[in-house]
C-alpha atoms as one frame of an Amber mdcrd trajectory, in Angstrom:
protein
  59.965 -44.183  16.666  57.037 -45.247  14.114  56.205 -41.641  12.891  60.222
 -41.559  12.514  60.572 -44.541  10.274  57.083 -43.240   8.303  58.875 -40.317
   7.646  61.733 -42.288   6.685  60.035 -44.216   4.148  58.188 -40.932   2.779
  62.119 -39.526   1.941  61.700 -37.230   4.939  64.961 -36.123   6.762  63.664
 -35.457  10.337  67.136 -33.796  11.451  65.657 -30.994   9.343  63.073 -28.733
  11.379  61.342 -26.729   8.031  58.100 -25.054   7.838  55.647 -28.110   6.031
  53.262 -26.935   3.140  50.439 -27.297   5.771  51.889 -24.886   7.969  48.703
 -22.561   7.295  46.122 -25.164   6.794  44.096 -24.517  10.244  43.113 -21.038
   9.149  42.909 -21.104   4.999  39.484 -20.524   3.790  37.080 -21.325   1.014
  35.979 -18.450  -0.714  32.510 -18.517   1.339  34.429 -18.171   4.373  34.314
 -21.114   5.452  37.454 -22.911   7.446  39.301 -26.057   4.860  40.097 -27.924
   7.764  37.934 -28.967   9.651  36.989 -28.940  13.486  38.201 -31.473  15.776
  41.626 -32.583  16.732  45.225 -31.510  15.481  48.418 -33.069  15.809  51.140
 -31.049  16.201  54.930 -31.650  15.349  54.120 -35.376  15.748  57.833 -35.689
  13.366  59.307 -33.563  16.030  58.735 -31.335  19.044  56.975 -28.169  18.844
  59.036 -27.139  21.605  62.328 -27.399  19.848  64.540 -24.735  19.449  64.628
 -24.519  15.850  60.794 -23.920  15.601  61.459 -20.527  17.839  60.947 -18.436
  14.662  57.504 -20.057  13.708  56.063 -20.819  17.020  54.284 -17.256  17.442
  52.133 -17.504  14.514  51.396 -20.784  15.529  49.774 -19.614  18.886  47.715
 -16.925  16.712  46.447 -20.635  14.638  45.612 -22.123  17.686  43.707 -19.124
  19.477  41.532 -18.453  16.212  40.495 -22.032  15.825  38.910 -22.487  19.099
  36.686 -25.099  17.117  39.563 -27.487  17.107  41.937 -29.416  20.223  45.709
 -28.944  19.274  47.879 -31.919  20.974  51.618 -31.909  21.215  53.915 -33.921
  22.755  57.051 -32.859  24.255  60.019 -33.828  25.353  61.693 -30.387  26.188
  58.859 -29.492  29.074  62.181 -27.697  30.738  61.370 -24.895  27.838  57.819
 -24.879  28.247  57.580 -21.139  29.957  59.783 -20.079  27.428  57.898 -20.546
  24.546  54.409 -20.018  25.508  52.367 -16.766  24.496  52.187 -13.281  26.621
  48.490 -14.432  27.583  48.597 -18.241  28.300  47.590 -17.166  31.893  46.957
 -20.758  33.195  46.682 -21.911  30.251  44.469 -22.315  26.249  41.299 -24.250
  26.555  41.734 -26.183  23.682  45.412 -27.251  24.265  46.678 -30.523  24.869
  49.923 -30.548  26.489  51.545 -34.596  26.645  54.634 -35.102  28.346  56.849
 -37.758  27.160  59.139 -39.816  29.924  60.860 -43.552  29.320  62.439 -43.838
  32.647  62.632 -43.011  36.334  65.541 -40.110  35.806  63.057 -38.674  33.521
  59.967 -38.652  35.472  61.319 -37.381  38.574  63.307 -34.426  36.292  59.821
 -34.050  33.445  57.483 -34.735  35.626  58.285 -32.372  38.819  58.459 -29.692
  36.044  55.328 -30.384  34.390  53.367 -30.899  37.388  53.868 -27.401  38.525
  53.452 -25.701  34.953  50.080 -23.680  33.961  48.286 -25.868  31.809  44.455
 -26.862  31.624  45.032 -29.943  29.930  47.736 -32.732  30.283  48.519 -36.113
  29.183  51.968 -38.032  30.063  53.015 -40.417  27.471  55.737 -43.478  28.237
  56.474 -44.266  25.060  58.902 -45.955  24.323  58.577 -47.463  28.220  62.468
 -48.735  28.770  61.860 -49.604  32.545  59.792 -49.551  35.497  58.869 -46.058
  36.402  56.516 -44.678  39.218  54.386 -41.687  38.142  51.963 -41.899  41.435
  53.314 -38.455  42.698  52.453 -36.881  39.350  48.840 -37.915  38.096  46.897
 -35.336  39.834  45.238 -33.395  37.136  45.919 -35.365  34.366  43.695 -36.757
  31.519  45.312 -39.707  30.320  48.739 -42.069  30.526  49.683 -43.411  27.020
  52.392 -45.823  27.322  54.071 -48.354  24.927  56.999 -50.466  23.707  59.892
 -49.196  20.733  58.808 -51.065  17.190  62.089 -52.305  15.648  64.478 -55.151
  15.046  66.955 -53.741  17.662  64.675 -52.355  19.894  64.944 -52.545  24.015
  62.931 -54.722  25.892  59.186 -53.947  27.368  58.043 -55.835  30.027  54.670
 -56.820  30.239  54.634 -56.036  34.338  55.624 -52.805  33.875  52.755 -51.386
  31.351  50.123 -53.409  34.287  51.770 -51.516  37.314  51.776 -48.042  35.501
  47.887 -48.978  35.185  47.359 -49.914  38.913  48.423 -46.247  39.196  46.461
 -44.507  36.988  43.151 -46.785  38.627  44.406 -45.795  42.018  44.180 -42.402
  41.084  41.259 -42.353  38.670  43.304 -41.528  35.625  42.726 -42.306  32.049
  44.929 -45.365  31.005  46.003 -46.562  27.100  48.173 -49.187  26.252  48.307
 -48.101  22.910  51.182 -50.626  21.583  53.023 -53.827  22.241  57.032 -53.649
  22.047  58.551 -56.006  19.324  60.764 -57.283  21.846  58.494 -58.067  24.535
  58.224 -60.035  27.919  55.533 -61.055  29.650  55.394 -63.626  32.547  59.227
 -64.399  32.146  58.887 -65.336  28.558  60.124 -63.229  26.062  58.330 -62.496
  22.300  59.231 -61.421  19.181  56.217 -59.116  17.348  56.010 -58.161  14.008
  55.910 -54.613  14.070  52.088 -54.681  12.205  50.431 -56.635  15.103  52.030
 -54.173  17.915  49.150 -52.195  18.102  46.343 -55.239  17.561  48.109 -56.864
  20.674  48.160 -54.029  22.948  44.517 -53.466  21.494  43.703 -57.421  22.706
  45.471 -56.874  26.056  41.927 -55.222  26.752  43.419 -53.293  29.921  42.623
 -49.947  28.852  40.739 -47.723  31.809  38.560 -44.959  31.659  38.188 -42.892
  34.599  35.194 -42.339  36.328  35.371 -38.792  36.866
């Protein structure tokens, strides 16, 4: 919802799925050969889903990007994992070493339809993100092999509820099962203990930040 209403502010129209003047950065060069951008992580389709439909076209050369910069971690998130075998390259085998694949879920129907796919699907590694977290949801079945659980509450004036109890019992999983855990932001209609809260959208994350219930695995 955020990156939506940045691109809203920046004039964007994200109905419109359009190649972005960066499309080539990862692989332009100086004229000493060097790479402009440089090593580390990428973001992909963080306005959309790099697993849309309407990306078909570009999503090929993309691959080629990602397989020459094996300097750099690409990260997506997705919520069409249903196409994911369809739009992978000819030799994914099990899978690119420096691809991040994050599943996003919001409720139970999801994570038992998502998450059955996802945990079966050839990929080195994966995060699941419940963001924007609408209920309480049980993920135990589907944390083996993966890196990290993001979850988080919707920022706006309208937005649905997130209770407090149900960001600490998706952690109590994650610990149970050694998983990486990140509350990464407070809902502006939030509940905790009963009582419910209304945030400013600009102290979402610096709440969720002093919530201090982050975990890091111990693998």
């Amino acid at each position: 919802m955020h990156i939506h209403k940045g691109d809203f502010k920046r004039n964007v129209n994200t109905n419109e799925i359009v190649k972005t003047n960066d499309f080539y950065k990862p692989i332009q060069k100086f004229k000493n050969g060097n790479y402009k951008m440089k090593s580390g992580m990428v973001y992909l389709c963080f306005s959309t889903d790099f697993l849309i439909e309407a990306a078909d076209e570009w999503r090929e050369k993309c691959w080629e990007m990602i397989k020459e910069r094996q300097d750099c971690t690409f990260l997506f998130l997705t919520k069409r994992i249903d196409r994911f075998n369809d739009c992978i390259p000819k030799d994914w085998n099990d899978g690119y070493d420096n691809v991040v694949v994050c599943c996003t879920v919001e409720n139970q129907k999801n994570v038992e339809y998502k998450l059955s796919i996802f945990k079966n699907l050839p990929i080195k590694r994966k995060c699941i993100t419940a963001q924007p977290l609408l209920e309480y949801i049980n993920i135990e079945n589907y944390l083996d092999n993966i890196e990290l659980v993001v979850v988080g509450g919707e920022s706006d004036i309208n937005a649905r509820p997130l209770d407090y109890d149900w960001v600490l019992n998706i952690r109590e999983q994650c610990v149970r099962h050694n998983v990486n855990f990140e509350f990464r932001q407070c809902g502006t209609n939030f509940i905790k203990d009963g009582k419910h809260y209304k945030l400013q959208t600009k102290d979402l994350i610096k709440q969720a930040k002093l919530a201090n219930i982050n975990y890091s695995s111990k693998k």
